[in-house]
N, C-alpha and C positions, 0 to 999 in steps of 0.2 A: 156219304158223299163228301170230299170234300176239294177244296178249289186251289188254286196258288194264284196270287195277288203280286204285283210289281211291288216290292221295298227298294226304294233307293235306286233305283236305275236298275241294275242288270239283277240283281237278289231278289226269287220269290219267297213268298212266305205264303205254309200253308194253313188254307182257313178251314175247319170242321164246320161242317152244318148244324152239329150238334153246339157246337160254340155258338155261333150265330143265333139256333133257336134259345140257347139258352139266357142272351146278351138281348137278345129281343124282347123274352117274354118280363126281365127285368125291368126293361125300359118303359113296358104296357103299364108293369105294377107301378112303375116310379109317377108316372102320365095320371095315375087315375089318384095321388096322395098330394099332386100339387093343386096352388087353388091358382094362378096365374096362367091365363092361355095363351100368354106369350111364350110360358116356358114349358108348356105342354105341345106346343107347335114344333119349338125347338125340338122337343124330345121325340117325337114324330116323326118332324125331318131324321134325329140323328138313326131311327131306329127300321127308317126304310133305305136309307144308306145302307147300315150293316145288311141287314136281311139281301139286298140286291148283291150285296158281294158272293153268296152262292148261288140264291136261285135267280135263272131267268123271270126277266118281266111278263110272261104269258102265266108263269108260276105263281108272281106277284098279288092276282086279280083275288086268286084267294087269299092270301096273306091282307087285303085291303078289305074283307068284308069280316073275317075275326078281330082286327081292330078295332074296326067300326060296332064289332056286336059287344064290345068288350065296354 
């Protein structure tokens, strides 16, 4: 699956799912090597960002409980 994303006004760019799951599970591993949870919230934020750029939020609810087990 993958998605096209607004660049720049009228240019999409397309996003894999497989990029995104890959980009995400990086972010988990990077999440769980910092000791600061301000920078671990950041990394959270930036990693529910990507992840919603292909899947829907009804998709999401799982993607929120493998962080969480993580």
């Amino acid at each position: 699956m993958s998605e096209e994303q607004i660049v720049d006004g009228d240019e999409y760019e397309e996003i894999s799912s497989e990029e995104v799951d890959r980009v995400v599970g990086l972010l988990e591993e990077l999440m769980g090597m910092v000791q600061s949870q301000n920078v671990r919230d950041y990394l959270e934020e930036a990693s529910t960002s990507i992840y919603y750029l292909v899947y829907d939020e009804e998709e999401g609810d799982g993607q929120e409980a493998v962080s969480e087990a993580a």
